[in-house]
C-alpha positions as CSV (number, residue, x, y, z in Angstrom):
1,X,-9.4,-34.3,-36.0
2,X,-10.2,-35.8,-32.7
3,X,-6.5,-35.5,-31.7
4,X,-6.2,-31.5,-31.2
5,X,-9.7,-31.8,-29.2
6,X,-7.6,-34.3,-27.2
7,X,-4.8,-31.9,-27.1
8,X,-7.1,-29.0,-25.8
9,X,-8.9,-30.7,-23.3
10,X,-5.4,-31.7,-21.5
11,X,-4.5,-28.5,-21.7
12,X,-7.6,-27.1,-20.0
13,X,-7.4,-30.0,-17.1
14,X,-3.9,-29.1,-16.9
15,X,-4.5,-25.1,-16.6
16,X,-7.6,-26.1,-14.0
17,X,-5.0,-28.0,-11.5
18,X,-2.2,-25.2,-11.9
19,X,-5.1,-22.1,-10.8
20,X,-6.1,-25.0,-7.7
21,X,-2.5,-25.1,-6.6
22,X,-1.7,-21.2,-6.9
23,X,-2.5,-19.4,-3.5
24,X,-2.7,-15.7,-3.7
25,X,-2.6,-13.7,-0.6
26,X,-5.4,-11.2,-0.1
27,X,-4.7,-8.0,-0.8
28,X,-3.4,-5.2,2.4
29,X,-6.2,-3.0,3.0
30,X,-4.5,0.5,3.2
31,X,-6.0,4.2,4.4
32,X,-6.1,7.0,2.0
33,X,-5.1,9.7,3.7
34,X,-5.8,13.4,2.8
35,X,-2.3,15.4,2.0
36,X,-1.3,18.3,4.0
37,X,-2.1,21.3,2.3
38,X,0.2,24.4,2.6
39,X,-1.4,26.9,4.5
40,X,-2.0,30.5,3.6
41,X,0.4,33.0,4.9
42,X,-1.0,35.4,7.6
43,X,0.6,38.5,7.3
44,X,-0.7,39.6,10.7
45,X,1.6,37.0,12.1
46,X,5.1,37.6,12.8
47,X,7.9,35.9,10.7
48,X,8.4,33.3,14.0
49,X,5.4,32.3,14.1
50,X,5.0,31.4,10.7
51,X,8.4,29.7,10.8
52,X,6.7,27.4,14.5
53,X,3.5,26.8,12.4
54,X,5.5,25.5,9.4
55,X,8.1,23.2,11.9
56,X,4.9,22.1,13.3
57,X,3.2,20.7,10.0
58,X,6.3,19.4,8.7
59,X,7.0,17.4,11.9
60,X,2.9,16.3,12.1
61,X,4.0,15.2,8.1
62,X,7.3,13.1,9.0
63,X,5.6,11.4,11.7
64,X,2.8,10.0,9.8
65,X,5.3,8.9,7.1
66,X,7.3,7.1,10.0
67,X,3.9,5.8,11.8
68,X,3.2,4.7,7.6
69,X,6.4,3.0,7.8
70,X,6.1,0.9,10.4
71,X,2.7,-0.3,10.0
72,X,4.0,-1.6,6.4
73,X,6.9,-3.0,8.1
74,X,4.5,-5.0,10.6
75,X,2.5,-5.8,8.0
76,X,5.3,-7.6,5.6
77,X,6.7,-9.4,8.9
78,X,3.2,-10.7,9.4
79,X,3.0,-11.8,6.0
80,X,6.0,-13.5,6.6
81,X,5.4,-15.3,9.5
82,X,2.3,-16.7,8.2
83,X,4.1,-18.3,5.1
C-alpha cells in the first residue's frame, strides 16, 4: 500500500523541480486603442473634401498600424536579445 504513496510523492518532488526550472517571460504590456470610427457624411461639404477628410483618416489609420508594427518588432528583438 505504501508503494503507490512512494510513487506519488516522487512524482510530486519531481513536478516541484520541473515548475523551479521553467522560466516564463512576463507578459508585453500593450495599449488598447480606441478604433477609428467612420465619420458622418456632411452634405454641406463638397465631394473633395469629403474624399481629403477620408485620405486623411485612412493615412492617420495606416500609420498607427505601421507605428504598431514596429514597436512589436522592437519588442520581439528585445526579447531576443535578452535570451
Amino acid at each position: 500500500m505504501t508503494n503507490w504513496q512512494a510513487d506519488l510523492d516522487a512524482l510530486v518532488q519531481e513536478t516541484m523541480a520541473l515548475t523551479k526550472s521553467v522560466r516564463v517571460a512576463p507578459p508585453i504590456l500593450r495599449a488598447v486603442v480606441e478604433p477609428n470610427r467612420m465619420l458622418a457624411l456632411n452634405l454641406k461639404n463638397s465631394e473633395r473634401d469629403q474624399i481629403r477628410q477620408r485620405v486623411a483618416t485612412f493615412k492617420a489609420h495606416q500609420e498607427r498600424f505601421a507605428r504598431e508594427r514596429e514597436d512589436y518588432a522592437a519588442s520581439l528583438l528585445e526579447r531576443m536579445r535578452e535570451q
